[in-house]
C-alpha positions as CSV (number, residue, x, y, z in Angstrom):
1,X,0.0,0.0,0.0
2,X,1.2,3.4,-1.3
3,X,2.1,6.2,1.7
4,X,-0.6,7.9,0.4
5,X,-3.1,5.3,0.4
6,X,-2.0,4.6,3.8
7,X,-2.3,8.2,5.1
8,X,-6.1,8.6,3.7
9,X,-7.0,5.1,5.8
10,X,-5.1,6.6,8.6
11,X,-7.5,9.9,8.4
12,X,-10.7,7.7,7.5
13,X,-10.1,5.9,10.9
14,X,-9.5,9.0,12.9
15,X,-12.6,10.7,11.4
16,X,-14.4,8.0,12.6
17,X,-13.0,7.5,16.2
18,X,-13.8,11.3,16.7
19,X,-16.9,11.2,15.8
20,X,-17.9,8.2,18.1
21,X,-16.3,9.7,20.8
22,X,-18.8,12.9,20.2
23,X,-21.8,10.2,20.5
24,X,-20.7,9.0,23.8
25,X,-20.1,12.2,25.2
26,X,-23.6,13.2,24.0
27,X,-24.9,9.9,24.8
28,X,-23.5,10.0,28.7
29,X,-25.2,13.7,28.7
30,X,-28.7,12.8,28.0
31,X,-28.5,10.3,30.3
32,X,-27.4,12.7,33.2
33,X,-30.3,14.6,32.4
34,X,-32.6,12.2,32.5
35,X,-31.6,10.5,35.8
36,X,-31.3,14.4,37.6
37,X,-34.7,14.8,36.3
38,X,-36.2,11.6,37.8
39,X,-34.3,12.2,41.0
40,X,-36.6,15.3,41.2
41,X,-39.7,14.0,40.5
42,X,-39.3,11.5,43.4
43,X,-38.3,13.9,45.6
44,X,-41.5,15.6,44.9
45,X,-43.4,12.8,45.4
46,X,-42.0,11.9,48.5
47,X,-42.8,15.8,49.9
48,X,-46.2,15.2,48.6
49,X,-46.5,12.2,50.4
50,X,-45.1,13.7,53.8
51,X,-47.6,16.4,53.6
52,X,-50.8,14.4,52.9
53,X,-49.5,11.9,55.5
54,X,-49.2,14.9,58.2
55,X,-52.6,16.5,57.0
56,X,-54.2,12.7,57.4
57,X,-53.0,12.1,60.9
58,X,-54.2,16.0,62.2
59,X,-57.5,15.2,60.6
60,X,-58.0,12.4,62.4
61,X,-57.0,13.7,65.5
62,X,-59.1,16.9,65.0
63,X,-62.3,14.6,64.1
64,X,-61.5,12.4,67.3
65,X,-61.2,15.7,69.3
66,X,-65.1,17.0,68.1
67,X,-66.1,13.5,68.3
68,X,-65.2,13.5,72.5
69,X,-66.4,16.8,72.6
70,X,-70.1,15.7,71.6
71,X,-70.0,12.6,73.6
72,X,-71.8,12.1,77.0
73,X,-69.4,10.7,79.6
74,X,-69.3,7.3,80.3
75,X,-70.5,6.7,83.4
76,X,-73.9,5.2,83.9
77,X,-75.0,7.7,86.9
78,X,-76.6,11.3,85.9
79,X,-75.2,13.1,88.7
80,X,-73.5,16.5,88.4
81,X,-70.2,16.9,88.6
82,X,-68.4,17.3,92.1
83,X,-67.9,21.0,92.1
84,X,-71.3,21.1,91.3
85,X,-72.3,19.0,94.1
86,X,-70.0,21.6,96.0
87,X,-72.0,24.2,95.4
88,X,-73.3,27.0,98.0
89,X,-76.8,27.6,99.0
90,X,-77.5,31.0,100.8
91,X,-77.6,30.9,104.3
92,X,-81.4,31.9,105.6
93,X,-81.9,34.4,108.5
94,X,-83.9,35.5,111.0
95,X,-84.0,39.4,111.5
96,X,-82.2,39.6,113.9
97,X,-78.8,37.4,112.2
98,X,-79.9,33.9,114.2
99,X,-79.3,31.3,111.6
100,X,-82.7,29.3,110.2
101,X,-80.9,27.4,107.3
102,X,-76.8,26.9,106.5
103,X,-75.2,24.1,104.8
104,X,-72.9,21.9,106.3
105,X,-69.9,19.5,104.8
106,X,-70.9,15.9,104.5
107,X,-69.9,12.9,101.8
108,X,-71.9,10.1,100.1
109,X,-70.4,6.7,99.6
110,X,-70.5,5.6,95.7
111,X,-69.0,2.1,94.0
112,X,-67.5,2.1,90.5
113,X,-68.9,-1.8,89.9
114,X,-66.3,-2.4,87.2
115,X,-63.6,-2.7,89.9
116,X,-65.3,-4.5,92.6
117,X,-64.0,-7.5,93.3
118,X,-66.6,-9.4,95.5
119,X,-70.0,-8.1,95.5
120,X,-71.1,-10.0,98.0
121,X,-68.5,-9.6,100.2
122,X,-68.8,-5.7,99.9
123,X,-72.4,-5.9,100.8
124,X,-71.9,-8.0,103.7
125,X,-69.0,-5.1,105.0
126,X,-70.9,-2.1,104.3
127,X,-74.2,-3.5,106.0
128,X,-71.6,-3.8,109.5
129,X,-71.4,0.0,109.2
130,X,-74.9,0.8,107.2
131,X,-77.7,-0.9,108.9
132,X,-80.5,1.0,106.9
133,X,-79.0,0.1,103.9
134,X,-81.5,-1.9,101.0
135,X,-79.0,-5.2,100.8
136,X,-81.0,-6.6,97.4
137,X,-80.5,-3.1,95.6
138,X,-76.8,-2.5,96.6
139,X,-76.4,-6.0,95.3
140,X,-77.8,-5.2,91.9
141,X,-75.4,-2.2,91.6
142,X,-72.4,-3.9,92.4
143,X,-73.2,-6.8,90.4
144,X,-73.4,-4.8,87.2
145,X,-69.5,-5.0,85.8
146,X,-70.7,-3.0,83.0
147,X,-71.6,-0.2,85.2
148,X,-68.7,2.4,86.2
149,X,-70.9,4.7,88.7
150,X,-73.1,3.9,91.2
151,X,-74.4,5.7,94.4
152,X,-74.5,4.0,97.4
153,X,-75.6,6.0,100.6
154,X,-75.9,10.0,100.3
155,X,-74.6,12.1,103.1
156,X,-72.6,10.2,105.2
157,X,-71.3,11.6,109.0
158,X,-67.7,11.5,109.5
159,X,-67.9,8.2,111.9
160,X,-69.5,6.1,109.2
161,X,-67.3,7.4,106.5
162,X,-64.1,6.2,108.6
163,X,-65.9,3.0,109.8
164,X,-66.2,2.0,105.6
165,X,-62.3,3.7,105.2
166,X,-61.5,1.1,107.6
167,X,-63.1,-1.6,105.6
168,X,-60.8,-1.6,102.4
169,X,-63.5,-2.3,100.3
170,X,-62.1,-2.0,96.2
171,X,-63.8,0.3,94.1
172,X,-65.6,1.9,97.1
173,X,-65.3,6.2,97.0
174,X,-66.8,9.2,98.6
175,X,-67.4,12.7,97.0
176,X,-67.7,15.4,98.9
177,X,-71.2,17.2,98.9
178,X,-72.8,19.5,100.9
179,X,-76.3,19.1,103.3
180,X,-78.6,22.0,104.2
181,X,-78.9,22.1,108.3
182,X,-82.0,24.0,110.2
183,X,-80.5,24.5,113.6
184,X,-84.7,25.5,114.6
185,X,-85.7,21.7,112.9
186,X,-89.7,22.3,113.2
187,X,-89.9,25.8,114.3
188,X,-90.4,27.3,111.6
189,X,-90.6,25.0,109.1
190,X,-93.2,26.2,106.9
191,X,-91.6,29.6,106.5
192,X,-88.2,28.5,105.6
193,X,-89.4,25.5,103.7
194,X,-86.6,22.4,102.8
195,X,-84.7,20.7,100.2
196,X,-83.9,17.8,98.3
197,X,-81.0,15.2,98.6
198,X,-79.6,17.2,95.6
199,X,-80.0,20.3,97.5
200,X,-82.5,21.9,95.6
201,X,-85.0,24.3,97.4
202,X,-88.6,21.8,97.5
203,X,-90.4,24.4,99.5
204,X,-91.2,27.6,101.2
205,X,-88.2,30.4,100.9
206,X,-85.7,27.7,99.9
207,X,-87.8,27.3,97.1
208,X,-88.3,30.9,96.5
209,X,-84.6,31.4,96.4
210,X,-84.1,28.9,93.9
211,X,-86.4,31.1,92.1
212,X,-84.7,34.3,91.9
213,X,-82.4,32.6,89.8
214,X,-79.8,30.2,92.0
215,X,-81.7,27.1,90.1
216,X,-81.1,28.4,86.5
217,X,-77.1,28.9,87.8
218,X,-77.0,25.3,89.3
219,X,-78.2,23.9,86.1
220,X,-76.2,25.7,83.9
221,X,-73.4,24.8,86.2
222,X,-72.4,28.5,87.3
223,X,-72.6,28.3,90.4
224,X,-69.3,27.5,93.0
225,X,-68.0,26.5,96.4
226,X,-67.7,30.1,97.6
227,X,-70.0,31.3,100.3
228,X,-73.0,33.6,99.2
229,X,-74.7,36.7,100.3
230,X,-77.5,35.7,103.4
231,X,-80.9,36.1,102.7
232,X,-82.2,37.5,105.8
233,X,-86.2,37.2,106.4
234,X,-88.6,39.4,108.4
235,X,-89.2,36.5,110.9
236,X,-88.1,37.0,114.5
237,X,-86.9,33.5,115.5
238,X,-87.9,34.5,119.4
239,X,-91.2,35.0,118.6
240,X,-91.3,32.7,115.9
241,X,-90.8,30.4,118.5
242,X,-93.2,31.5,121.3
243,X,-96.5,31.5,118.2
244,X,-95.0,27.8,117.3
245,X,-95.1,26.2,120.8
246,X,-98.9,28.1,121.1
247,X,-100.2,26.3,118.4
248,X,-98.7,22.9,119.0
249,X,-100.1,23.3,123.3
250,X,-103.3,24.0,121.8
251,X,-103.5,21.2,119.2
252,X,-102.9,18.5,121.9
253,X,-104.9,20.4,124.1
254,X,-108.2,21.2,122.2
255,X,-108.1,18.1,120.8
256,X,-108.0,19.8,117.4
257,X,-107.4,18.7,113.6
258,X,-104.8,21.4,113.2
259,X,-104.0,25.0,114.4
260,X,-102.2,28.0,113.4
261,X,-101.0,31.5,114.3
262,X,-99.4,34.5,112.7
263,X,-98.2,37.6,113.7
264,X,-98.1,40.6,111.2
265,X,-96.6,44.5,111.5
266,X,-99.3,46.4,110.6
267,X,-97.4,49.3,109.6
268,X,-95.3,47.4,106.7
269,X,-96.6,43.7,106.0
270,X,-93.7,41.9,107.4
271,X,-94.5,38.5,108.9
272,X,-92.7,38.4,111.9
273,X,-94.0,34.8,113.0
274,X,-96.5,32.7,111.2
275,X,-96.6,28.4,112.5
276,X,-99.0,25.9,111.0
277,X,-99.6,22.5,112.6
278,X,-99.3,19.9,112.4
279,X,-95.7,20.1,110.6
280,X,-92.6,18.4,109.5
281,X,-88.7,18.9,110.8
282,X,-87.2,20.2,107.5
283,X,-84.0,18.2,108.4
284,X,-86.2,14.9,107.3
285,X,-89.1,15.9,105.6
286,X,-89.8,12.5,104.6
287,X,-90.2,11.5,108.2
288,X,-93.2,13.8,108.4
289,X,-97.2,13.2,107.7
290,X,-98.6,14.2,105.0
291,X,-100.7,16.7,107.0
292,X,-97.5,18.1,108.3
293,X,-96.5,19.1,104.9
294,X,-99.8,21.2,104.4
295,X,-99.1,24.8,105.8
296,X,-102.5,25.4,106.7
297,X,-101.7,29.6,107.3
298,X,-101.0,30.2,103.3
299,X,-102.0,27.2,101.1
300,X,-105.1,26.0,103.0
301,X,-108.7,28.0,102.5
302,X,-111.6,27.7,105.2
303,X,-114.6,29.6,105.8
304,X,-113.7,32.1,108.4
305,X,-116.9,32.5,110.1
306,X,-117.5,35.8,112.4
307,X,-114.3,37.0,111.7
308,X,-116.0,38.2,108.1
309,X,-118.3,40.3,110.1
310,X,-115.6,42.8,110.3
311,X,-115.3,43.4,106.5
312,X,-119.0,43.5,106.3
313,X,-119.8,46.4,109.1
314,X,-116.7,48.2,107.8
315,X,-118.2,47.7,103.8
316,X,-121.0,49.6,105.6
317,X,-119.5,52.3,107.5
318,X,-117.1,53.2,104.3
319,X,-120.5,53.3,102.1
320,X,-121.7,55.9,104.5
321,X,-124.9,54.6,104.4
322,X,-124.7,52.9,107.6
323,X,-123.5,54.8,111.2
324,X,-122.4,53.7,114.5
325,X,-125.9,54.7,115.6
326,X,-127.1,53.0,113.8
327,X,-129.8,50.1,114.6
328,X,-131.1,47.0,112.9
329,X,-134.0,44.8,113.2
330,X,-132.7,41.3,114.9
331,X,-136.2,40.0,116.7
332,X,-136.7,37.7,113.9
333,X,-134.8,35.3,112.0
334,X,-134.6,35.7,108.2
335,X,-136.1,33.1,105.5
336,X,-134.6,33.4,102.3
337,X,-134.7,30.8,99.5
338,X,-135.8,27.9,101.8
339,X,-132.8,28.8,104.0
340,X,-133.2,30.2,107.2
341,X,-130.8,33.1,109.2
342,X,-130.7,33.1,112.6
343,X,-128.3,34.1,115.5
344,X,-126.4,31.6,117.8
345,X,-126.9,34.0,120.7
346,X,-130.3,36.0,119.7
347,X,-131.0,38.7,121.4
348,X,-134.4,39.1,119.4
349,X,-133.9,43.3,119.9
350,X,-133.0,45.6,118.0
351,X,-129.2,46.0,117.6
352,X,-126.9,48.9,117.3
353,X,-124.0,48.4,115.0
354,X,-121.7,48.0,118.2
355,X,-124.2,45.6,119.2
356,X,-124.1,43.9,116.0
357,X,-120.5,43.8,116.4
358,X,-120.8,42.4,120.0
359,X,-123.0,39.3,119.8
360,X,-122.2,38.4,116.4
361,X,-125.6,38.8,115.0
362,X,-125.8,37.0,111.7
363,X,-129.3,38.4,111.1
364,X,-127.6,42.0,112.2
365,X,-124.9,41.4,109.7
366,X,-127.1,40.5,106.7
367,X,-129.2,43.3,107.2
368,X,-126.3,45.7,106.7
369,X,-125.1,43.7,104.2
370,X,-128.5,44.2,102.0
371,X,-127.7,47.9,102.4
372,X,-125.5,47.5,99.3
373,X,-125.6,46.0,95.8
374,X,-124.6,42.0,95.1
375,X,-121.3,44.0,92.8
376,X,-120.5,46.4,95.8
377,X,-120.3,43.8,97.8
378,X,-118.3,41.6,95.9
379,X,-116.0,44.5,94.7
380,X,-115.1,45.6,98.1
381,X,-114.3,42.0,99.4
382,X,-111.8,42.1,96.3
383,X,-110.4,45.5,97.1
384,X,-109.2,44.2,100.4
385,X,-107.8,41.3,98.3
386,X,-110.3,38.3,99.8
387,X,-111.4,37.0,96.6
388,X,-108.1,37.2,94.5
389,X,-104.7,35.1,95.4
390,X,-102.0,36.9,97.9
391,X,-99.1,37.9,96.0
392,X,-96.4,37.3,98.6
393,X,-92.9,35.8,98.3
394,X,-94.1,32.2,99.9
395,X,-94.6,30.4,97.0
396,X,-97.2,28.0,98.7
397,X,-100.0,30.0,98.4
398,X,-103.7,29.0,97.9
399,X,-106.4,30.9,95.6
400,X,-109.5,31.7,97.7
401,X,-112.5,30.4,96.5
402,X,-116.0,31.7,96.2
403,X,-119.7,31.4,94.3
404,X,-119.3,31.2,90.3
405,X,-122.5,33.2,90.6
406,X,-123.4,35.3,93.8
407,X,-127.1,35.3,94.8
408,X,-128.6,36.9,97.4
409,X,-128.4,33.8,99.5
410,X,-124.5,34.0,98.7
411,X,-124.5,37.4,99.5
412,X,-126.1,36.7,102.7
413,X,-124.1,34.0,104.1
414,X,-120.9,35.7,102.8
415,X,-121.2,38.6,104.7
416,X,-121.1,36.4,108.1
417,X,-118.2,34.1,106.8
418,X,-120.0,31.0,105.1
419,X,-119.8,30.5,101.5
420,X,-116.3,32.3,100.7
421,X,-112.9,30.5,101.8
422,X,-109.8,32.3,101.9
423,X,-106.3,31.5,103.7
424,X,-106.1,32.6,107.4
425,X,-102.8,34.6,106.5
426,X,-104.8,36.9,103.9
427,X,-107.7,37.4,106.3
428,X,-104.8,38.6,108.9
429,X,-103.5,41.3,105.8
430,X,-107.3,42.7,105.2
431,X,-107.7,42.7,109.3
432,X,-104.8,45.0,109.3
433,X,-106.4,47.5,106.7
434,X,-109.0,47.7,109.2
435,X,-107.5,49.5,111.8
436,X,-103.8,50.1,110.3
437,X,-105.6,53.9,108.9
438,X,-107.1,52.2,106.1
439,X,-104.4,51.1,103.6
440,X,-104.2,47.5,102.2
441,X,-100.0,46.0,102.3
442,X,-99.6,42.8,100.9
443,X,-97.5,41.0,103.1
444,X,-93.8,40.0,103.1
445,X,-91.4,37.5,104.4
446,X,-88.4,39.6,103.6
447,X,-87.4,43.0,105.8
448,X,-89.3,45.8,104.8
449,X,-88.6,49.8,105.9
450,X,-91.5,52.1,105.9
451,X,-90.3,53.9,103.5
452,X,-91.0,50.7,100.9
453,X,-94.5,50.0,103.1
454,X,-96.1,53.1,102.1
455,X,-94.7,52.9,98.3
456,X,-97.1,49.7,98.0
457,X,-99.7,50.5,100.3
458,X,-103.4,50.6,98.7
459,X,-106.1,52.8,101.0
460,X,-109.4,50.6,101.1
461,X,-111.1,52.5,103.4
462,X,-110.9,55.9,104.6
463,X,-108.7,57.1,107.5
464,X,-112.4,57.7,109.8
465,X,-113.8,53.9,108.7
466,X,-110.6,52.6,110.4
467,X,-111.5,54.5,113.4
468,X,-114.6,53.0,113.7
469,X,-113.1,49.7,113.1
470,X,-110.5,50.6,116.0
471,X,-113.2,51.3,118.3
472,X,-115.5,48.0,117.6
473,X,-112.6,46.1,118.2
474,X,-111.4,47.7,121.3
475,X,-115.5,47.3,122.4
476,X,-115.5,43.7,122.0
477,X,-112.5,42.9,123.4
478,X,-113.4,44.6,126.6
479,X,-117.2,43.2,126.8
480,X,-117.6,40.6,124.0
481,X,-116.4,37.2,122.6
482,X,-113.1,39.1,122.5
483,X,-112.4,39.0,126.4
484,X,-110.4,35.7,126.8
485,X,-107.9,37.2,124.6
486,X,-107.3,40.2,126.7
487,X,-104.0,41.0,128.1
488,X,-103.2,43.0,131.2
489,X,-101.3,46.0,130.1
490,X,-101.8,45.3,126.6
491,X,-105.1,46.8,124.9
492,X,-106.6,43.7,122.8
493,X,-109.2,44.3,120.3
494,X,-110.4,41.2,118.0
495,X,-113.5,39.2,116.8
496,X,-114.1,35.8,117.1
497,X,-115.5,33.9,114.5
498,X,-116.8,30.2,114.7
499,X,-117.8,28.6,111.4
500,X,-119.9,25.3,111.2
501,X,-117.6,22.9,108.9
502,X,-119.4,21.2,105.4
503,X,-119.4,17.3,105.5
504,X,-120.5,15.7,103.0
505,X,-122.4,18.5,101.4
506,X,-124.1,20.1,104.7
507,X,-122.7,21.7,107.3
508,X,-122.3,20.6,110.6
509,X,-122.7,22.0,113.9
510,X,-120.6,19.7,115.8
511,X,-117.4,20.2,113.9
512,X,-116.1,24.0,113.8
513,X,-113.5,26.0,112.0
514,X,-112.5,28.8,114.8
515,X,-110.5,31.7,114.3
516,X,-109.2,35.0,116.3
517,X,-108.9,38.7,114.4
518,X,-107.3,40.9,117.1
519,X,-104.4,44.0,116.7
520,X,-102.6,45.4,120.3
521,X,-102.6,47.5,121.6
522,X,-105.7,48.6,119.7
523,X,-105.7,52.6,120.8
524,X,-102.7,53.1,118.1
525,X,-102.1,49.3,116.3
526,X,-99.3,48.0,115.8
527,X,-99.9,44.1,115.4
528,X,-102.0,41.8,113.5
529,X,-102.2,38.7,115.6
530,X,-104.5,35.9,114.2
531,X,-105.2,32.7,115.0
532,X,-107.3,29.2,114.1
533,X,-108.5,25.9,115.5
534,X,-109.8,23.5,113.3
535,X,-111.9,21.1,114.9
536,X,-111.5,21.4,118.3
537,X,-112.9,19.0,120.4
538,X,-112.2,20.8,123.8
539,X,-111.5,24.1,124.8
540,X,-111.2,26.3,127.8
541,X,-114.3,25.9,130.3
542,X,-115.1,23.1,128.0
543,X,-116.2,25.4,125.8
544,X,-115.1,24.4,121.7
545,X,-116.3,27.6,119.7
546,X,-113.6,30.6,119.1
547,X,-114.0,32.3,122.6
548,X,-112.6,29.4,124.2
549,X,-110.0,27.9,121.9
550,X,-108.5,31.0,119.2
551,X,-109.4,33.8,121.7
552,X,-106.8,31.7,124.2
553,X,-104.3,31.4,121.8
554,X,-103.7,34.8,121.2
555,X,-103.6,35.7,124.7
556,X,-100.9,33.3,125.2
557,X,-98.8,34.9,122.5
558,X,-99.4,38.5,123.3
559,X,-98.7,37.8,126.9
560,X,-95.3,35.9,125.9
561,X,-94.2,38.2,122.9
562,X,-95.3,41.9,123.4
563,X,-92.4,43.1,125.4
564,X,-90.2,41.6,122.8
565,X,-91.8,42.7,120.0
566,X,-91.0,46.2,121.6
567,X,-94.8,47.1,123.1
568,X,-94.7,49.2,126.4
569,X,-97.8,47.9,128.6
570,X,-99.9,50.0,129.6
571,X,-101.5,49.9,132.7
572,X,-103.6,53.8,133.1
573,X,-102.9,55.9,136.1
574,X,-103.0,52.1,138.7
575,X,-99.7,51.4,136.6
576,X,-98.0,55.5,136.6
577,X,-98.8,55.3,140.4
578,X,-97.0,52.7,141.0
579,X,-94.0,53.1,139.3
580,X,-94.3,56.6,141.2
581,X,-94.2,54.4,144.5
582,X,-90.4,52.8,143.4
């Protein structure tokens, strides 16, 4: 082979080496970029991934956290939680600070069933320290392993929560609660009322504070452990006490179905006593009778009998078309509709209005009653708020009831206390118009100044009706049915009234209703005292009407509570001489 031939193979094979080394060099380059490019896809995809992994798990966490926020706890018992178990009722006071209601520490014994280990054997133990306890129902409870809350015994005292301490009984607790305590127990149990094991007002002003708005905080769980403001009530716990032992002496004493007294401030509505009985000891309601629960002074209605009189001659007298001097035919009983009206003590005279007033002349009282129309008769009973229900804080209250249509036979009867029934408490508040200058104050169970008195006050009658009223009281207390209520010192004015009870449709003279209407001292009033026996079967003297049973009873108070309720007696010149003489 020529050099030249040579030389042109020798260029052929380097034109051809260069030019594949140009395709691997190009070749290796695509393939960088291809693999750089994958590399960053996956590493994309793996970001991705991390993020809906991480969004996945906080969802399900934030769905489980609404789901536990909508679901009811798991345990099978619907009590409230323990702070709200804790939490404060107001303590209740007399007016003078002495403590009527105050809640006091205690615990209740509950099981979680899931972790008792021996049913039977935990029964057995805590019927050694709990003899009242049901054995079959505890049983039942603790037998349950599905249940995980159960109570046991409520309010426990500290000897028999140690005793079960002492036991070592698995899955036994206690949670702390508190009890409401009433240091008086029965004294005035009506008044303050009670509540339940949950210690929730049931009754009386426990159940009207509840009321003002501490039940609406207790279920929307607002309210706490820390102690509240006092409620402090018009009651005077001394006398209180004095008007409660009356009426339970004269219940065993009389004989009687039930009796009751209250005492009311004539100048501003405040109750400062008021006892019904037979009652209940508000520390174990249960305990009581039924007729113990019944406050007989607000929520029960009876025909007052005589005591009505009073309304009826001062209906009269405000008219202006009857006076003092007035006189009336009594010789004669009246005959009306096949009913006949006669007096229990006729005179068969003619009878002042005094008179009237003095032997509680039903034929007397009808006739000035027939000196006005059915609607003025009916309106002015309303007026002094007889025929429409109390509006008072006590929330056991009782609507008084009367004719759907008044006749003249109801008007009639009505005007000497048969055919209308009203409480005792709001013939005491329309008593008081009487002679307090003429001005209807609903009563109150909370303190009130005179100040807030007059703001409410209603005049009923005028200022020289009262008067009139003053002096017929002070009349019959000195020479009528009014005298066994007279107290030396003390200036008692009242009227009796004894009404014949309906049994069975008809009324019957052997079983009375008897009541007391009297204010002290009755020159310038300042006290409402009034008082009932409900079938009596003995009295004073042996006598059962109101002379010798109510009339009694408010002697025994006034006697025992005027000089605390701050009433100087009285005893004329006799009484200046002889403090002269020390």
């Amino acid at each position: 082979m020529s050099f030249l031939s040579r030389l042109m193979l020798l260029k052929s094979q380097a034109h051809f080496s260069s030019n594949g080394q140009k395709g691997d060099i190009a070749s290796n380059g695509a393939s960088f970029k291809g693999s750089r490019k994958r590399k960053g896809e996956l590493a994309r995809k793996r970001v991705g991934l991390i993020i809906f992994g991480s969004l996945l798990v906080y969802g399900v966490i934030g769905g489980r956290l609404v789901q536990y926020g909508y679901t009811q706890s798991d345990t099978t018992s619907s009590i409230p939680p323990t702070d709200r178990l804790m939490a404060s009722r107001p303590d209740i006071l007399d007016r003078n600070g002495d403590v009527l209601a105050t809640d006091i520490r205690t615990v209740s014994l509950f099981a979680e069933p899931n972790k008792v280990v021996d049913p039977d054997e935990a029964v057995e133990k805590l019927h050694s320290v709990l003899s009242d306890l049901d054995i079959k129902s505890t049983y039942r409870k603790l037998a349950n392993p599905q249940s995980r809350f159960q109570w046991l015994k409520r309010q426990l005292t500290p000897k028999q929560q140690s005793e079960i301490l002492a036991l070592g009984i698995p899955g036994i607790g206690f949670r702390p609660e508190k009890r409401r305590f009433y240091p008086g127990g029965p004294t005035a149990s009506h008044i303050v009322g009670y509540v339940n094991i949950d210690n929730h007002g049931m009754a009386g002003m426990e159940k009207y504070v509840d009321q003002q708005g501490l039940a609406a905080l207790a279920a929307a769980g607002m309210t706490s452990n820390a102690p509240l403001e006092p409620v402090k009530l018009s009651i005077d716990l001394r006398v209180q006490n004095i008007v409660h032992d009356v009426v339970q002496n004269a219940m065993v004493n009389y004989k009687a179905k039930g009796t009751g007294a209250v005492v009311l401030d004539i100048k501003t509505g405040e109750v400062l006593a008021m006892a019904s009985y037979p009652d209940f000891d508000p520390n174990d309601p249960a305990s009581g009778s039924e007729d113990g629960w019944l406050n007989r002074m607000a929520n029960g209605t009876f025909e007052m009998g005589s005591t009505f009189k009073s309304f009826t001659i001062a209906m009269g007298l405000d008219s202006g078309r009857v006076k003092l001097t007035d006189s009336f035919d009594a010789t004669r009983a009246i005959r009306l509709g096949g009913f006949t009206i006669q007096d229990f003590h006729g005179r068969h005279a003619w009878l002042t209005v005094p008179e009237i007033f003095k032997y509680s002349s039903n034929i007397g009282t009808a006739k000035i009653a027939d000196t006005q129309t059915i609607p003025e008769h009916k309106a002015f009973l309303t007026k002094l708020g007889l025929l429409t229900k109390m509006d008072t804080e006590l929330p056991e209250i009782k609507m008084p009831s009367q004719p759907r249509e008044w006749k003249k036979i109801n008007q009639i009867t009505i005007s000497f206390g048969h055919g209308v029934a009203t409480t005792p408490l709001q013939t005491a508040v329309a008593g008081a118009a009487l002679v307090n200058g003429g001005y209807l104050i609903e009563p109150t169970f909370l303190p009130r100044t005179q100040e807030q008195a007059n703001a409410v006050a209603e005049r009923v009658i005028s200022e020289k009706t009262s008067k009139e009223m003053r002096y017929l009281f002070d009349y019959n207390g000195k020479e009528g049915s009014g005298r066994n209520a007279r107290v030396p010192g003390f200036d008692v004015g009242g009227k009796t009234g004894t009404a014949d009870k309906v049994v069975n449709g008809r009324y019957d003279s052997k079983l009375n209703f008897n009541a007391f209407l009297a204010a002290f001292p009755i020159s310038d009033p300042q006290y409402v005292v009034l008082t009932f026996c409900d079938e009596p079967h003995d009295g004073e003297n042996g006598g059962t009407i109101a002379s010798y049973t109510a009339a009694p009873m408010v002697r025994d108070i006034i006697r025992r509570s005027a000089a605390i309720l701050g009433v100087e007696p009285d005893f004329g010149d006799l009484g200046s001489n002889l403090l002269v003489s020390y």
